[in-house]
C-alpha positions as protocol buffer text, in pm:
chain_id: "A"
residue {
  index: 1
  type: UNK
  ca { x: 166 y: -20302 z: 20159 }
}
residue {
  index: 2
  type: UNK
  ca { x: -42 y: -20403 z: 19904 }
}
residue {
  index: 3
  type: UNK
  ca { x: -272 y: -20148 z: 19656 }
}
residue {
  index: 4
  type: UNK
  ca { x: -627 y: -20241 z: 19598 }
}
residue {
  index: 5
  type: UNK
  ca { x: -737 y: -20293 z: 19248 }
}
residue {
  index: 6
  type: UNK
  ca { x: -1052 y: -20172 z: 19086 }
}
residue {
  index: 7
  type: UNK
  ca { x: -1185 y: -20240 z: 18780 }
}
residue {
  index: 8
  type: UNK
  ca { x: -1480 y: -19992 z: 18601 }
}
residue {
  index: 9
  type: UNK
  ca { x: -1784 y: -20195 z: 18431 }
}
residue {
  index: 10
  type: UNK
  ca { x: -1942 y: -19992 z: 18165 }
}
residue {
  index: 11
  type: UNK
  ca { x: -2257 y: -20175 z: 18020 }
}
residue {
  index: 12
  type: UNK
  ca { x: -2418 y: -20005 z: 17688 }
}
residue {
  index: 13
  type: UNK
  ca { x: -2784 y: -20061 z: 17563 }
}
residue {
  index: 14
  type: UNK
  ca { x: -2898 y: -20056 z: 17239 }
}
residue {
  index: 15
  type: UNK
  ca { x: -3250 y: -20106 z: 17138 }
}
residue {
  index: 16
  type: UNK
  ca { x: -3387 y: -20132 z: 16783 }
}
residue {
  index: 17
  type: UNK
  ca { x: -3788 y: -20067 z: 16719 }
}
residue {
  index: 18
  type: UNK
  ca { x: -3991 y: -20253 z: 16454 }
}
residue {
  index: 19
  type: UNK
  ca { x: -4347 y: -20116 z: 16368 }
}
residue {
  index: 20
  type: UNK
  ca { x: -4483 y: -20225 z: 16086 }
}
residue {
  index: 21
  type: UNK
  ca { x: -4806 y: -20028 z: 15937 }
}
residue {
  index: 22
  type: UNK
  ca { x: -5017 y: -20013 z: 15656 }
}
residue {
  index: 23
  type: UNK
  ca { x: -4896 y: -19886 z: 15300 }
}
residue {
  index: 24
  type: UNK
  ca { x: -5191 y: -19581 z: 15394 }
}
residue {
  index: 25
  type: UNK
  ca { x: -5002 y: -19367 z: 15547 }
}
residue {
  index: 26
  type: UNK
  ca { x: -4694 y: -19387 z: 15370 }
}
residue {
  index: 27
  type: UNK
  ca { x: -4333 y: -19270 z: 15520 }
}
residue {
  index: 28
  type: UNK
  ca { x: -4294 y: -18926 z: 15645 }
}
residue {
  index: 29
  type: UNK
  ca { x: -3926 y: -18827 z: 15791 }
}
residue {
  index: 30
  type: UNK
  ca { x: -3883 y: -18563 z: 16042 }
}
residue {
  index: 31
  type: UNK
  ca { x: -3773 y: -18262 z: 15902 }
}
residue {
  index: 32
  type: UNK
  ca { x: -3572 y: -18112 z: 16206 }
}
residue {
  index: 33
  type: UNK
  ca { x: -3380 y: -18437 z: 16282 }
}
residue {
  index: 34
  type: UNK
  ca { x: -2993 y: -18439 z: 16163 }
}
residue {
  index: 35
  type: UNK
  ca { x: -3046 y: -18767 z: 16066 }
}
residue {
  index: 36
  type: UNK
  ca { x: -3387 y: -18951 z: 15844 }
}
residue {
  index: 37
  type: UNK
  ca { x: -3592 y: -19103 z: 16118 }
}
residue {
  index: 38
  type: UNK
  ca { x: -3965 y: -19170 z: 15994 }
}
residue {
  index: 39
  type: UNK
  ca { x: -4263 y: -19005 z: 16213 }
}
residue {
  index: 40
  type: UNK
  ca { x: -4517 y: -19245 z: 16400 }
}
residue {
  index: 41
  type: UNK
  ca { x: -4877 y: -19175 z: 16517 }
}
residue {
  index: 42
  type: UNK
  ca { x: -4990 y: -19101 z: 16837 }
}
residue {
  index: 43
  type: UNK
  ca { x: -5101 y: -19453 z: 16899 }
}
residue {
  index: 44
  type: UNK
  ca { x: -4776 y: -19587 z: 16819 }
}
residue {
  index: 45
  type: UNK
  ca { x: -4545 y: -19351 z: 16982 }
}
residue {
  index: 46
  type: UNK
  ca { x: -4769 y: -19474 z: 17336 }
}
residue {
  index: 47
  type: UNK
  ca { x: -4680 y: -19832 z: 17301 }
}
residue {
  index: 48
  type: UNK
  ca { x: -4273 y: -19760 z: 17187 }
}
residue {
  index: 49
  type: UNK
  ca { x: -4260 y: -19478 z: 17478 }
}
residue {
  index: 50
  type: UNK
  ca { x: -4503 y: -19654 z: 17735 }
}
residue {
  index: 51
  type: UNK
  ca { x: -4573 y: -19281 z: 17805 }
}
residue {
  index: 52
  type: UNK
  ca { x: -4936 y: -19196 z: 17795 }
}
residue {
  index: 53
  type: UNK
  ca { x: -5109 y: -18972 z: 17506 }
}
residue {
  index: 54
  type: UNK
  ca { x: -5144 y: -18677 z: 17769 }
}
residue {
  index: 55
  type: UNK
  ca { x: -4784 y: -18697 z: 17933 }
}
residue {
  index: 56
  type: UNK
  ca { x: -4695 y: -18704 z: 17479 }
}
residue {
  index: 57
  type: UNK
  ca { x: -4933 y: -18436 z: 17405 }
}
residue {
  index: 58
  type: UNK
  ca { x: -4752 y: -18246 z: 17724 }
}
residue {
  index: 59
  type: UNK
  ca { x: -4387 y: -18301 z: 17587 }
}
residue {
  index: 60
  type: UNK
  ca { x: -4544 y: -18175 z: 17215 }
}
residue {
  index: 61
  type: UNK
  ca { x: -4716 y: -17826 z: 17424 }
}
residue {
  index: 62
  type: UNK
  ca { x: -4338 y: -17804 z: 17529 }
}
residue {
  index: 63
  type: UNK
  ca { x: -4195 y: -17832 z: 17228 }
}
residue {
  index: 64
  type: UNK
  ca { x: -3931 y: -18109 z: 17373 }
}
residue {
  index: 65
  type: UNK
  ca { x: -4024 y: -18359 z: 17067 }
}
residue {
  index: 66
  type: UNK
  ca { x: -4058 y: -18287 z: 16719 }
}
residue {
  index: 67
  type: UNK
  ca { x: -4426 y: -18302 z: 16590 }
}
residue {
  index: 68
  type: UNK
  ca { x: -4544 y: -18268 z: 16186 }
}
residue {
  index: 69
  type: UNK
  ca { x: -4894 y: -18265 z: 16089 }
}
residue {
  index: 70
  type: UNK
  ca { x: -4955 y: -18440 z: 15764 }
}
residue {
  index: 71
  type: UNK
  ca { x: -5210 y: -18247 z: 15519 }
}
residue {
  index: 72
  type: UNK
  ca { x: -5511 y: -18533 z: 15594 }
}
residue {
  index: 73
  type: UNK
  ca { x: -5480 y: -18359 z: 15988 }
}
residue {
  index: 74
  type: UNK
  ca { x: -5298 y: -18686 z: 16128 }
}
residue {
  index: 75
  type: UNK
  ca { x: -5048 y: -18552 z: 16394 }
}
residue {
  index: 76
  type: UNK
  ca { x: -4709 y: -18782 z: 16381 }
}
residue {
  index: 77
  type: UNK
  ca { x: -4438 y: -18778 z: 16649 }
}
residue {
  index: 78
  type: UNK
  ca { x: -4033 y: -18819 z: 16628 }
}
residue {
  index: 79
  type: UNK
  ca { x: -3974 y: -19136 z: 16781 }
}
residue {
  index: 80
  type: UNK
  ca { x: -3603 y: -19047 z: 16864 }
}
residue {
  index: 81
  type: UNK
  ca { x: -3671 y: -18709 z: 17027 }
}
residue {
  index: 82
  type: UNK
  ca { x: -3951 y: -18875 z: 17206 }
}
residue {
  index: 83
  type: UNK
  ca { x: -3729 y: -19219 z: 17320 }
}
residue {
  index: 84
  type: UNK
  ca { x: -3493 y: -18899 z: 17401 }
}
residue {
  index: 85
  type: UNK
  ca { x: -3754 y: -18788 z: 17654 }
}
residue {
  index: 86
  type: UNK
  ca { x: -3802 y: -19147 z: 17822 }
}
């Protein structure tokens, strides 16, 4: 009698980001992250999530992303807590 044989397929995804801004607004890292990951706007963190501003906004009210506010009042976003979320 013959055994069947299976074989397992694991497949692993890795995706790198790229967003390139202006000198203005400088670097900022998030300060709860274990690990330096720089903060994007609002604007940016819609077209890396494809999530809309309200659904972001939403996940900010929740406090399920992190979320700084830099002293000129521009809100900026964790990217990997938010790509966490997607």
């Amino acid at each position: 009698m013959k055994t069947k044989r299976r074989t397992k397929i694991t497949v692993e995804k890795h995706e790198v980001y790229v967003i390139r801004r202006s000198r203005k607004l400088g670097c900022v890292l998030c300060n709860e992250c274990p690990e330096p990951v720089a903060l994007v706007t609002l604007d940016e963190a819609v077209k890396v999530s494809g999530m809309s501003s309200r659904a972001i906004y939403r996940l900010i009210e929740e406090g399920r992303i992190h979320f700084a506010e830099t002293a000129d009042g521009v809100g900026l976003i964790c990217p990997a807590t938010l790509l966490a979320r997607v």
